[in-house]
TIDREN-717043 format. One record per residue (C-alpha): x, y, z. Coordinates in steps of 0.02 Angstrom, whole numbers, plus 32768, in hexadecimal, padded with zeros to 4 digits. Example, Ala and Ser with C-alpha at 12.3 -4.5 7.8 and 13.67 -1.06 7.14 Angstrom:
! residues 2
82677F1F8186;82AC7FCB8165;
***
This chain:
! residues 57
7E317DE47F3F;7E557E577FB9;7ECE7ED47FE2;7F0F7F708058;7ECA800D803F;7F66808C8045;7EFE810F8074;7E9580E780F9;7EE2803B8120;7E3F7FCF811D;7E1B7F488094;7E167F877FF5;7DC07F027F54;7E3D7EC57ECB;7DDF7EA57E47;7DE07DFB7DD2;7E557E227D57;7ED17E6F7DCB;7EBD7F0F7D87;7E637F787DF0;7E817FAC7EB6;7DDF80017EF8;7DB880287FBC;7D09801B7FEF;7D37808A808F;7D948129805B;7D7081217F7D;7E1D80F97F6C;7E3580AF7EB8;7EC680997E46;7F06801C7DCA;7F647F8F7E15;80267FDA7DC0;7FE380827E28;7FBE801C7EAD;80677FAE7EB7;80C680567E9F;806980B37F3B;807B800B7FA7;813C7FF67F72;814B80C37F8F;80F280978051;816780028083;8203805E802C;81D380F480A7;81AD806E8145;825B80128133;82A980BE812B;825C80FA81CF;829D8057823A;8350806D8246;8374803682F6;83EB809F836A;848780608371;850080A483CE;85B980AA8378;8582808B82C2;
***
């Protein structure tokens, strides 16, 4: 399977047992709880940096 590097953004090899995240490009490995915490962490931060302008609120 594949999935997103966090690092360097490219794809990055899940391994068989879903246990594993490892990035051919940048060496980026972790386990895959490491890996769900770092990607949760990312689109936490994301979602926090789109609030829209509105005026009056």
């Amino acid at each position: 399977m594949d999935a997103r590097c966090p690092e360097c953004e490219n794809v990055a090899i899940l391994d068989e047992n879903i246990s594993n995240v490892k990035c051919p490009h940048c060496n980026f490995e972790a386990d895959y709880d490491a890996y769900l915490e770092i990607m949760k962490d990312q689109a936490i931060n994301m979602a926090s940096d789109y609030i829209p302008k509105r005026p009056g609120i």
